[in-house]
N, C-alpha and C positions, 0 to 999 in steps of 0.2 A: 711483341708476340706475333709469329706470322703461324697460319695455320696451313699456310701453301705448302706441305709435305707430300710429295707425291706416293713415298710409303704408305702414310697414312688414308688417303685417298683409296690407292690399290686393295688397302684394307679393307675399308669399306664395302667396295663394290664388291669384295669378294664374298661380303658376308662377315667380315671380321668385325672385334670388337678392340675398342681405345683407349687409354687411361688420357684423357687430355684438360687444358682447361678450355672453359667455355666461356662466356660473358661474366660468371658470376665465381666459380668454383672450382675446382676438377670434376670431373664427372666421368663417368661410367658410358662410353658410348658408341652408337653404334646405327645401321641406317633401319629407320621404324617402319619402312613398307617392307623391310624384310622377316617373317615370324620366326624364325628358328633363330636370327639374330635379338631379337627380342626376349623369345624365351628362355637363353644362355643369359643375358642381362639381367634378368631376374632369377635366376637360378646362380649365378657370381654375386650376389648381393645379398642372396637369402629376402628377397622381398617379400610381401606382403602380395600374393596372388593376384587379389582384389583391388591392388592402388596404382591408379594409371601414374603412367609419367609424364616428364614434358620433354617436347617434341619444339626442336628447333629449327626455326623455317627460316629461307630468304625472301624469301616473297611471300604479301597474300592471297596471292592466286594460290598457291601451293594447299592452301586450306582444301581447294577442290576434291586435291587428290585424297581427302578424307571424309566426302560428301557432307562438305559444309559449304551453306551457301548463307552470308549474311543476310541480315536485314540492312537496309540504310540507317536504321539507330546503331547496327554494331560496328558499320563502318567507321561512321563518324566518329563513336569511341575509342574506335582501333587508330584515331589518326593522333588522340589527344595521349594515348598511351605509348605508341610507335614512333612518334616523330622526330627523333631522338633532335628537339630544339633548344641548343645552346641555355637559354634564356632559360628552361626551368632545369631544377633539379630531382627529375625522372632517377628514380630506382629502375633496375630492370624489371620488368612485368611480365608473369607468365598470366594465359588470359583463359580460363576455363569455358569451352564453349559445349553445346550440347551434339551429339553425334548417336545418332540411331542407328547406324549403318551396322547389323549385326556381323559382314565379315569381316568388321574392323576389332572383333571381339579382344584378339590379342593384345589392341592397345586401350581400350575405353575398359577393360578387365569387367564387362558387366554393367558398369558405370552410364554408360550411353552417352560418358562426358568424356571431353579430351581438355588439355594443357596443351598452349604454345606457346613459343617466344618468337620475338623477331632479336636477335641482338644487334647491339650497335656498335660492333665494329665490322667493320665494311672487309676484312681479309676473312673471318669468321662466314660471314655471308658468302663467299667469295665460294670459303671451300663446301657450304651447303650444297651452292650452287651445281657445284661438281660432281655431288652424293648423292645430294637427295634428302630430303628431313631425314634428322639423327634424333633418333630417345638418346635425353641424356640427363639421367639422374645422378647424382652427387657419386664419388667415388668414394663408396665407404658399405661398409655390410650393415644392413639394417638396424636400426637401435645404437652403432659408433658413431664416433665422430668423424665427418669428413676429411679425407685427405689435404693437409695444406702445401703438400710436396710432392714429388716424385717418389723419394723414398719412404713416406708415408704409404701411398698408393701400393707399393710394391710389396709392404708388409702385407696388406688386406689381400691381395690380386697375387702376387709372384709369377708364375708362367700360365696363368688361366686366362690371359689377356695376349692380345695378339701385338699390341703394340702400345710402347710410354711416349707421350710426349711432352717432354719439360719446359714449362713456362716460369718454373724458380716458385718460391713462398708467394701461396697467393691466400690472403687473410679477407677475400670476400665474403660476403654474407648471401645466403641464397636468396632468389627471386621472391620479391612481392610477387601473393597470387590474387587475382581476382573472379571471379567468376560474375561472365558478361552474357544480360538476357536477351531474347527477340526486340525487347523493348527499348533497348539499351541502359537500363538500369546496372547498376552492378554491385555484387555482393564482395569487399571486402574481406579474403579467408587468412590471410597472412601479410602482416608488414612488412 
């Protein structure tokens, strides 16, 4: 799967939104410092006002741009969850941290909290890189099942989407979440 589309890309930055897969899923996405692109994500989804999404980074400096600044306990845990090491068998991890910043309102929905992933493929990273953290919640209208296709996708979405991108039957299972303290404790919210 390469994500190096430059359509998809130009989408992006224009503000569009993407039927793609992501590390885990397909999902619904689009770039999350932009709000109008956000608020069309939730308005094609019928979501849930109130329920932030997760937001997918290539870097952890990238956190900055959402006025988050670790502790050295959340570092350290960002390294045991991130480090994509051959030797364990890591699920992908989206990692709930906390976020006060109230003109971040559009993504923390009230919440004061945010979700991110790092994923671990390195062409996924690649095209972040290019974008900018993307929200990208599952590709499916609230309460259905997620898309395992393209032409799954295309029922829910049809031309309310700016762009598909086919990655073929993808039968993942969405991210482990966790939610990670100042302290670096962490609460277990989903397997």
């Amino acid at each position: 799967m390469t994500w190096n589309d430059e359509n998809l890309i130009r989408i992006f930055k224009n503000g569009g939104v993407a039927i793609m897969p992501t590390d885990t899923i397909y999902g619904i996405v689009g770039q999350a410092e932009n709000i109008s692109t956000v608020n069309l994500i939730y308005k094609l989804k019928k979501r849930n006002p109130e329920k932030p999404c997760i937001i997918l980074i290539s870097d952890v400096k990238q956190l900055e741009n959402f006025s988050i600044t670790l502790s050295e306990e959340q570092k350290n845990k960002l390294k045991e969850y991130w480090s994509f090491d051959p030797a364990q068998d890591l699920r992908p991890t989206s990692i709930i941290l906390d976020c006060l910043d109230p003109s971040l309102e559009h993504l923390h929905r009230g919440t004061n909290t945010l979700a991110f992933r790092f994923p671990a493929p390195q062409s996924l990273r690649d095209l972040i890189d290019k974008t900018g953290p993307l929200i990208a919640p599952s590709a499916n209208p609230e309460g259905l099942p997620p898309a395992k296709n393209i032409l799954e996708a295309r029922k829910y979405f049809s031309d309310a989407v700016d762009f598909y991108l086919d990655g073929g039957e993808i039968l993942g299972k969405a991210s482990k979440i966790i939610r990670l303290h100042k302290d670096g404790t962490v609460d277990i919210l989903r397997q």
